[in-house]
C-alpha positions as CSV (number, residue, x, y, z in Angstrom):
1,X,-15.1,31.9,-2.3
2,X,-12.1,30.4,-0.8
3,X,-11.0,26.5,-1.5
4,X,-12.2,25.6,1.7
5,X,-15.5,26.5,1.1
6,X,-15.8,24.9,-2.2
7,X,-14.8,21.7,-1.2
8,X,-11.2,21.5,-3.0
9,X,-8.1,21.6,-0.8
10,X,-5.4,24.0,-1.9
11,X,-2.6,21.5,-3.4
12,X,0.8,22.2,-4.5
13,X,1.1,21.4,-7.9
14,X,4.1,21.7,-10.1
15,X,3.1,22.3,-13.4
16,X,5.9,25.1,-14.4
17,X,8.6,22.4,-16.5
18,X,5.2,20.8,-18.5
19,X,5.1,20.9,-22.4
20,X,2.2,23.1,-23.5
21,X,0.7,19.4,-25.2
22,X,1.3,17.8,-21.7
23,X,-1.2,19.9,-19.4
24,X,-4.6,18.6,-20.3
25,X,-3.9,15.5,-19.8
26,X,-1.9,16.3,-16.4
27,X,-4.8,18.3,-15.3
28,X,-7.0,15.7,-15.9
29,X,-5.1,13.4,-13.6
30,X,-4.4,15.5,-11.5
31,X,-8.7,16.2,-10.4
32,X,-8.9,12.5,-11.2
33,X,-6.5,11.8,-7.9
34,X,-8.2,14.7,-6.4
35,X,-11.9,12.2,-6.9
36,X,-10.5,8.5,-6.8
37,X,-8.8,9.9,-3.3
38,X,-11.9,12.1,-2.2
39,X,-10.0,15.8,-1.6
40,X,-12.9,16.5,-3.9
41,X,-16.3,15.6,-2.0
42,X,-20.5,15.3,-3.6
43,X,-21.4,18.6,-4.0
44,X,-17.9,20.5,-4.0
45,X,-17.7,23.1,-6.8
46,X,-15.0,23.6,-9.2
47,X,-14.2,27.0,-10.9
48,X,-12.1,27.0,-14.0
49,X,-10.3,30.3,-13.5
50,X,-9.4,29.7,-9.8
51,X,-8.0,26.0,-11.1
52,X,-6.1,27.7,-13.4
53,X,-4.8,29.8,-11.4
54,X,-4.3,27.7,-8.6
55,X,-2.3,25.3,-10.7
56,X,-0.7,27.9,-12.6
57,X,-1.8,27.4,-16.5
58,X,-4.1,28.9,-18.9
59,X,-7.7,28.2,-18.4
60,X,-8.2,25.8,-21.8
61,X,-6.5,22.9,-20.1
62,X,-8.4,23.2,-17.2
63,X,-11.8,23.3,-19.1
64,X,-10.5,20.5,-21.3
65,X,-10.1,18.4,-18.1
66,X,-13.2,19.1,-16.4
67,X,-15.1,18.6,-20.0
68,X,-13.6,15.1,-20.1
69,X,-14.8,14.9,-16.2
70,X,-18.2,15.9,-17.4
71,X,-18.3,13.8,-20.2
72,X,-17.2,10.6,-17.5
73,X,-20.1,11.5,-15.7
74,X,-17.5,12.3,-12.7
75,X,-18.4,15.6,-12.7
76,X,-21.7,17.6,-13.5
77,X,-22.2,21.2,-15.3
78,X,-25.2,23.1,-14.7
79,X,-23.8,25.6,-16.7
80,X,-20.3,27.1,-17.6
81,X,-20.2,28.9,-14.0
82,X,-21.5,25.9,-12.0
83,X,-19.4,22.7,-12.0
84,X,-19.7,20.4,-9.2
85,X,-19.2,16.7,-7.9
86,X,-22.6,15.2,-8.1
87,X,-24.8,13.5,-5.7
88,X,-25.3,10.1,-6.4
89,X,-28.7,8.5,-6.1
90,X,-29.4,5.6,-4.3
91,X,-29.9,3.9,-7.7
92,X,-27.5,4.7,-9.1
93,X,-25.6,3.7,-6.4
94,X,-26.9,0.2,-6.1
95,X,-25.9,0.0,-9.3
96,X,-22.8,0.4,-9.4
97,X,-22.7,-1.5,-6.2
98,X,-23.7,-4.8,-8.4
99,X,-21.3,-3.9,-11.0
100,X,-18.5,-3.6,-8.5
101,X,-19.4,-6.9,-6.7
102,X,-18.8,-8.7,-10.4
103,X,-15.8,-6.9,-11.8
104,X,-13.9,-7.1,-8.7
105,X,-14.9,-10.2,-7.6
106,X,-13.2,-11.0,-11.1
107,X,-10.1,-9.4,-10.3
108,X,-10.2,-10.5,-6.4
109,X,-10.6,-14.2,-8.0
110,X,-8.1,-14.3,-10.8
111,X,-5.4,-11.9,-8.8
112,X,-5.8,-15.4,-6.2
113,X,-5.3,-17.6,-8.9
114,X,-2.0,-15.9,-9.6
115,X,-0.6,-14.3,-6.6
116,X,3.4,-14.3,-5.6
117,X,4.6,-13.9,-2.3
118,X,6.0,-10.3,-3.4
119,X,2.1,-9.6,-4.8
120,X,0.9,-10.6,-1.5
121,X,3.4,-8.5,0.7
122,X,2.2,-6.1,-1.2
123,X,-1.5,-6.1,0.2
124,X,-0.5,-7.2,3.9
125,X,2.0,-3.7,3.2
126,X,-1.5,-1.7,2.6
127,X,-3.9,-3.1,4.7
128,X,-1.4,-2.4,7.9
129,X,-1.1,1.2,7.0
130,X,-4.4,1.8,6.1
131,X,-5.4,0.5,9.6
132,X,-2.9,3.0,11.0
133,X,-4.7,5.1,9.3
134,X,-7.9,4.3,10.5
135,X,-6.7,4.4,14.2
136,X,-5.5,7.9,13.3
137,X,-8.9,9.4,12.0
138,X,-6.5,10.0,8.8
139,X,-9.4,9.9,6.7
140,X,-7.4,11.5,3.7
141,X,-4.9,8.5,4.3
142,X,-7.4,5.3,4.9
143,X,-9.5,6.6,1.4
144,X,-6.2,6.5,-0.7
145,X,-5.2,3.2,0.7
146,X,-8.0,1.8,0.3
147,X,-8.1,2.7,-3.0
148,X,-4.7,1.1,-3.4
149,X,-5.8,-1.9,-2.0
150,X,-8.7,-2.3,-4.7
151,X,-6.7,-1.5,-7.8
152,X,-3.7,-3.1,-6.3
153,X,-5.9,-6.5,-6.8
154,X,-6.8,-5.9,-10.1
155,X,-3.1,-5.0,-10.9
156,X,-2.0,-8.4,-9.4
157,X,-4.2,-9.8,-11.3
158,X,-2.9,-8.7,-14.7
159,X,-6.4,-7.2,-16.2
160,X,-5.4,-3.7,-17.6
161,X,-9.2,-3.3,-19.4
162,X,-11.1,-4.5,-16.5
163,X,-8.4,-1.6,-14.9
164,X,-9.9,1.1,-17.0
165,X,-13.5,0.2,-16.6
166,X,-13.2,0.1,-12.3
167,X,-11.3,3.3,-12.8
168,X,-14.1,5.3,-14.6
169,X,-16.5,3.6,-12.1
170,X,-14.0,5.0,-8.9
171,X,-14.3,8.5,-10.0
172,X,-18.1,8.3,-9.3
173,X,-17.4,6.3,-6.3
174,X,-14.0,8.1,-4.8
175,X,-15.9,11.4,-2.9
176,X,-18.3,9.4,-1.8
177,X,-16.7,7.5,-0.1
178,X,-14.2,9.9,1.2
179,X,-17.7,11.3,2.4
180,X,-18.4,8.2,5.0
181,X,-15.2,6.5,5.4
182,X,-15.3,7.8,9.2
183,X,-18.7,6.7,9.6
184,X,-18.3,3.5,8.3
185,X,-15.6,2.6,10.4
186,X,-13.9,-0.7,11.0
187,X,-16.4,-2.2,8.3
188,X,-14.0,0.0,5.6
189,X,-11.2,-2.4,6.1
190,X,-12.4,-5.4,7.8
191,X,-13.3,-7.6,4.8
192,X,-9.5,-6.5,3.5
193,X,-8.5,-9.2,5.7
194,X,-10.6,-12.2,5.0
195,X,-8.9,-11.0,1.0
196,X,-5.5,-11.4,2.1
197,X,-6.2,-14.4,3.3
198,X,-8.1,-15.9,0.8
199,X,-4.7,-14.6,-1.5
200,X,-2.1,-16.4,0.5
201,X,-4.4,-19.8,0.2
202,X,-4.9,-19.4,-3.5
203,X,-8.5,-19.4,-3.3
204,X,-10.3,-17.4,-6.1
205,X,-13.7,-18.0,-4.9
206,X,-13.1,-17.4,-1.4
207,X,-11.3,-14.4,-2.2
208,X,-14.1,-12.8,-5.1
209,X,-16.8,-13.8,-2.2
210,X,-15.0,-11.8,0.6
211,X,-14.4,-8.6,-1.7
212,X,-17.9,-8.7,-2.6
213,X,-18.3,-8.8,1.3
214,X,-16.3,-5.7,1.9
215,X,-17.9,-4.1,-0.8
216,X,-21.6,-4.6,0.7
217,X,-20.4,-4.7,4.6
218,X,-18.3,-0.7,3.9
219,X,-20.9,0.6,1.5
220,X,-23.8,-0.3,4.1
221,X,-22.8,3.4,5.5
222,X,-22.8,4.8,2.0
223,X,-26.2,3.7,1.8
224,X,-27.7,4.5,4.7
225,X,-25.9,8.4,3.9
226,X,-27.7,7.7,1.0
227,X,-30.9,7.2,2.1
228,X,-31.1,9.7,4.6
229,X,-30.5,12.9,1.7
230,X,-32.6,11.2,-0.3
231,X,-35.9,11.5,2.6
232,X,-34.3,15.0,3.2
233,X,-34.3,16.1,0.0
């Protein structure tokens, strides 16, 4: 089955200069781009040996990677021969909704608090290409910006624990969101404004309430994608 079929984009990755030591760990960041930034959609399957090949190494640091994956709960193994990006359910889902609402409300709050005019330029610098993006239909594009936007708040803010903890939780949340982002339209950015805003006033509470906002108003679609494989299945 060809990569197109499985879900995973053919990339051109370098690997050939990497110390032996060096290429789990690169392989693991590399698939964990591939989820944050949703090249790698639910139910796309990943085969060791065509990784490996594809990326040009040995099998064991691609199984090492996608073990990690598994054990993150980014990815799921049936068995050996059948590793895929999950399905999430619509629990799970609205769980993790209320977890993001908190953390990066947190992040959205104190990154306020804190903000320089550099920090800010920053944002305004993503949220304008991500809505030429958007006008596009660059889906690939808008997902990684928005991504950008989200960490770039938590960043700002100076919270490198709270960093970790949102990135575990993105690697559930990148392919699904790459899944909807065209169907959720405008609502995937619009809140991103209300932030910036909030940022250049120095309002925490205004800007933890509007990320929470964007998080509800762009993952309406997410649900309702949800909800509808959920009655179909």
């Amino acid at each position: 089955m060809s990569p197109s079929h499985t879900g995973l984009q053919r990339m051109d990755y370098q690997l050939d200069t990497l110390e032996h030591d060096n290429l789990g760990s690169t392989v693991y960041q590399l698939l964990c781009n591939d989820l944050l930034q949703g090249r790698l959609q639910p139910g796309a399957r990943l085969k060791i040996r065509e990784l490996a090949e594809q990326l040009g190494t040995s099998v064991t640091p691609v199984r090492d990677a996608i073990l990690r994956l598994v054990q993150e709960q980014a990815l799921a193994m049936q068995s050996p021969r059948d590793i895929r990006v999950p399905h999430m359910t619509v629990e799970r889902y609205l769980e993790i909704r209320a977890i993001r609402i908190r953390l990066e409300g947190l992040a959205a709050e104190t990154a306020a608090n804190k903000a320089e005019p550099a920090a800010i330029a920053r944002l305004e610098d993503i949220v304008q290409r991500n809505a030429v993006a958007m006008a596009a239909q660059d889906i690939a594009l808008g997902c990684a910006l928005n991504q950008q936007f989200h960490f770039a708040l938590v960043d700002i803010a100076g919270l490198p624990f709270l960093h970790g903890i949102l990135y575990r939780i993105w690697l559930q949340m990148g392919p699904l969101i790459a899944a909807v982002y065209q169907q959720g339209g405008s609502a995937m950015l619009d809140y991103h404004y209300p932030v910036l805003q909030a940022m250049r006033q120095r309002d925490g509470a205004a800007a933890a309430l509007a990320i929470g906002d964007d998080i509800l108003s762009g993952g309406q679609a997410i649900l309702l994608h949800l909800q509808a494989r959920q009655r179909a299945g």
